[in-house]
N, C-alpha and C positions, 0 to 999 in steps of 0.2 A: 460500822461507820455511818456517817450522818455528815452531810454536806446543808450549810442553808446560807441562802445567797439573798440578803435586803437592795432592796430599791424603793424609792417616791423621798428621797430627801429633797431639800432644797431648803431657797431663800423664800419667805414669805415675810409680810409686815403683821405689827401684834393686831390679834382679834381676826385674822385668816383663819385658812387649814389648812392640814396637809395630810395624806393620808399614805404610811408605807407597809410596804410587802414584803412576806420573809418566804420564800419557797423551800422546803425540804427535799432533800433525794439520800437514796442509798437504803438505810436501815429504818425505811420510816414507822415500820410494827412495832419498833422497841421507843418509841417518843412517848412520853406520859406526859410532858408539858410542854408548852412554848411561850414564850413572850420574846418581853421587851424591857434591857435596861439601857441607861443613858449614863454618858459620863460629859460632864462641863469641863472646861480647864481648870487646872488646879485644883478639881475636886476627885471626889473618888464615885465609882460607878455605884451606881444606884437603880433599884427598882425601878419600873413604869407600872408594869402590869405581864401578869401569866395567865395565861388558860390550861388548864386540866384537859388531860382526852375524856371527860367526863362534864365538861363542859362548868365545870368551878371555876371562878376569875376572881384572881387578885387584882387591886392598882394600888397604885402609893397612892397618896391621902392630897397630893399635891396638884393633880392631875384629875380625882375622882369629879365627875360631871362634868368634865371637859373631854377627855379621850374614852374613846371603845375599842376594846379589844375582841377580834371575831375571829372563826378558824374554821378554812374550807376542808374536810377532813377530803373529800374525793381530789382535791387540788393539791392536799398535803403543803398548805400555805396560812399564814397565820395573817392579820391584817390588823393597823394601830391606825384609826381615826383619830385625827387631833384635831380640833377644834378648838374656837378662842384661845388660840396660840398667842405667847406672852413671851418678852424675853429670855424670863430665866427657862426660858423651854429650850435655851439653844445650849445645844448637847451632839454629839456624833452617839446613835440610837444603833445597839448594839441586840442584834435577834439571835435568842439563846433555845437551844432545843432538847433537854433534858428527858434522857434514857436511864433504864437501874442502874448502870454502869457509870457514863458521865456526863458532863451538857458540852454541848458543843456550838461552839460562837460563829456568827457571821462574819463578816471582813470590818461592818459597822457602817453607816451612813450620815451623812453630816445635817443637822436640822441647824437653821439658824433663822429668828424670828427678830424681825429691826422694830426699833420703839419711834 
């Protein structure tokens, strides 16, 4: 089992930052990934960005050059810098930690970025 608990949401205005935390506990030998997805209203969840225990990083295309995704492997915590934060950035950001077996989600945290 694999517990991971996000924080650093909030309100911020567009072309801010924000930067949130996802800490892991429990089974953390068996994690090969972690990121970040988001899901908006009315839409359906979506990509941010994954890191590999091998240090590979995905983003969605929507986000690339604006967010970095980084991971304290002795902290067992993953970290989402967001920068020039935009509207449609506001999403409740949902930190996912994928083992051979299955991924397993945070509770989610709310971003919302005013125009």
């Amino acid at each position: 089992q694999v517990q991971v608990v996000e924080s650093g949401g909030g309100l911020v205005q567009a072309g801010g930052s924000l930067r949130l935390s996802c800490a892991a506990s429990g089974s953390i030998f068996s994690i090969n990934v972690m990121g970040w997805y988001r899901q908006a209203p009315g839409k359906q969840r979506e990509l941010v960005a994954h890191i590999a225990s091998g240090g590979d990083l995905t983003y969605a295309d929507s986000v690339k050059g604006r967010f970095t995704i980084s991971r304290d492997n002795a902290k067992n915590t993953v970290y989402l810098q967001m920068n020039s934060l935009k509207p449609e950035d506001t999403a409740v950001y949902y930190c996912i930690s994928i083992t051979d077996v299955r991924a397993y989600w945070g509770q989610g945290t709310q971003v919302t970025v005013s125009s």
